[in-house]
N, C-alpha and C positions, 0 to 999 in steps of 0.2 A: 766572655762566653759563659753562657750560662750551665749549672752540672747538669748532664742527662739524669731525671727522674727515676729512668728505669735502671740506670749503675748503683743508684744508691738502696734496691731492694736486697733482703737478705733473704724473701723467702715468698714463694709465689703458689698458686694453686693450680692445675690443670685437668679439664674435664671434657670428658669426650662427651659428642653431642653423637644420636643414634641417628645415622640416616642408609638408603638403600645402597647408594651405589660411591657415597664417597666418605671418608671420613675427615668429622672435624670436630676440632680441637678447640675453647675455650682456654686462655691464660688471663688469669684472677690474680689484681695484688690481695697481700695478706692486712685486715684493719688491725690495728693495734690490740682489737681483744680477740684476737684468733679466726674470726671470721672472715667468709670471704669479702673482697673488694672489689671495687671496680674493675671492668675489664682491662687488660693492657694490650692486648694480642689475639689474634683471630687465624687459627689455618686451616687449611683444607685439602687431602691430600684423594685423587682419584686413586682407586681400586683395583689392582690387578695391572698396574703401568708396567711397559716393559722396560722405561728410564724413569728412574725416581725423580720427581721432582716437588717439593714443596711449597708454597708462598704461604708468608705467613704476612699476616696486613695489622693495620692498628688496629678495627672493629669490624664486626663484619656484614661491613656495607662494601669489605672487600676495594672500595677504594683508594686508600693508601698503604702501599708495600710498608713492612718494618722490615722484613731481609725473608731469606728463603734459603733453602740448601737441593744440591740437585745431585745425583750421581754422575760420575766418571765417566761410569760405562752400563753396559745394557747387564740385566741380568749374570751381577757378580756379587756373588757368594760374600765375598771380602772386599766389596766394594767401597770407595772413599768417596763421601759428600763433601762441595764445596761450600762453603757458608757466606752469603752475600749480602752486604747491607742494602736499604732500599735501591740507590745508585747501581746495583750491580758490582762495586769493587766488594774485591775477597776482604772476609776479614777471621775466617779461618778454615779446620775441614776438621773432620771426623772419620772414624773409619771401623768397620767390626774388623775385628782379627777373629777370624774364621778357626785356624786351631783350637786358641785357648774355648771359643763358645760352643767348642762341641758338647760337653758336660756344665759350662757356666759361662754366661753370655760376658764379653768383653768387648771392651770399647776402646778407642785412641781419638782422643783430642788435639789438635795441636792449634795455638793462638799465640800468633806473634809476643813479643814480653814475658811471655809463659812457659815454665819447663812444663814435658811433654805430661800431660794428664792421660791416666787410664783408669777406666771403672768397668767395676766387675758385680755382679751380681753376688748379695752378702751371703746368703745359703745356697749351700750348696744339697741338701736333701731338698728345698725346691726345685732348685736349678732343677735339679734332676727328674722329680716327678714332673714339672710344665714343659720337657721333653720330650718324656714315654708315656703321658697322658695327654691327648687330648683335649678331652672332655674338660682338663684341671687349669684351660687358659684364665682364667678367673682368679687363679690363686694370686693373692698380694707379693709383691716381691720389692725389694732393698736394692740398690746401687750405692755403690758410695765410688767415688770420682775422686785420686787423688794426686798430687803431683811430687816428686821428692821423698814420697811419705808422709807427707801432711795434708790435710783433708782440703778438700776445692771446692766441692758440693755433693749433693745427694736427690736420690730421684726415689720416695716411696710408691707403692700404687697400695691405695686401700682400697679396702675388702668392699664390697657394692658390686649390684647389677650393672651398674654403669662404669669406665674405667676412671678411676678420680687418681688424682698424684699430688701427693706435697713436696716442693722443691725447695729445701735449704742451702744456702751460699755460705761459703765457709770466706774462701779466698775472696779480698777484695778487689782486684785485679782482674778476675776474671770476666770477660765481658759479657754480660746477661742475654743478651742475644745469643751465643753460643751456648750457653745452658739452655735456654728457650728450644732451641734447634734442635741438644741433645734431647732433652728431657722429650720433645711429641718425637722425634726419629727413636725412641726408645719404643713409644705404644706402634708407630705405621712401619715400622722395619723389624721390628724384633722377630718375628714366624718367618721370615725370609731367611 
């Protein structure tokens, strides 16, 4: 058997594309001299769903599923996405933990092999202004994602009219599909 391609990235790009009524997502491998790469992943997530549901496909010709994550349940706060390879079998969830993101947004990861991962938003004088401001969704913001204490990955959003994100993999282990998942469920669920 041959190694999946996309387990052996350590760091990937993701770019929102602007459109009226849905949003989507562009995932870029990274070229060796820092630029971006080829596409690896394509999603597209309707607007204003009363159940979350996401597919993310190899390019977007939207014909081949890579996995997808969906919520639990209808309009919950603290709602947990399932994560599902093309085939439909689980291959992990996430979840917002609704207390800790009242002032800084926090996440739960969990992936079979994996102690449980949590990431949190790294400042908290943002956290806090891209809550009581509005106007300040724009602002760049830090996640770092980690397990035991030791780092797993990282989700930046840089500064641009358009929402762009560099994603670094720390843990090798961790299955890139569930970073893929977290990292766009970070830009389409975060205001929820």
């Amino acid at each position: 058997m041959q190694p999946d391609p996309l387990q052996s990235l350590h760091q990937f790009h993701i770019r929102q594309r602007i459109r009226m009524m849905v949003n989507q997502y562009e995932v870029h491998a990274v070229a060796p001299d820092g630029s971006e790469g080829g596409l690896l992943a394509f999603a597209q997530q309707k607007r204003l769903a009363f159940k979350e549901q996401v597919t993310i496909y190899t390019d977007d010709s939207k014909q081949q599923p890579l996995l997808g994550f969906k919520a639990r349940q209808r309009l919950d706060l603290a709602a947990t996405y399932d994560v599902t390879d093309a085939a439909g079998n689980p291959i992990g969830l996430f979840r917002k933990d609704f207390a800790q993101s009242l002032l800084r947004s926090t996440w739960h990861l969990e992936q079979p092999g994996l102690p449980a991962v949590s990431g949190q938003e790294r400042s908290m004088p943002v956290a806090v202004l891209r809550r009581f401001v509005d106007s300040l969704s724009w602002l760049p913001y830090h996640f770092d994602f980690v397990a035991g204490g030791q780092p797993v990955f990282s989700v930046v959003k840089k500064w641009g009219l358009r929402d762009r994100y560099v994603v670094e993999i720390q843990h090798p282990q961790v299955d890139r599909r569930m970073v893929i998942a977290m990292a766009i469920a970070l830009d389409a669920l975060q205001g929820r």
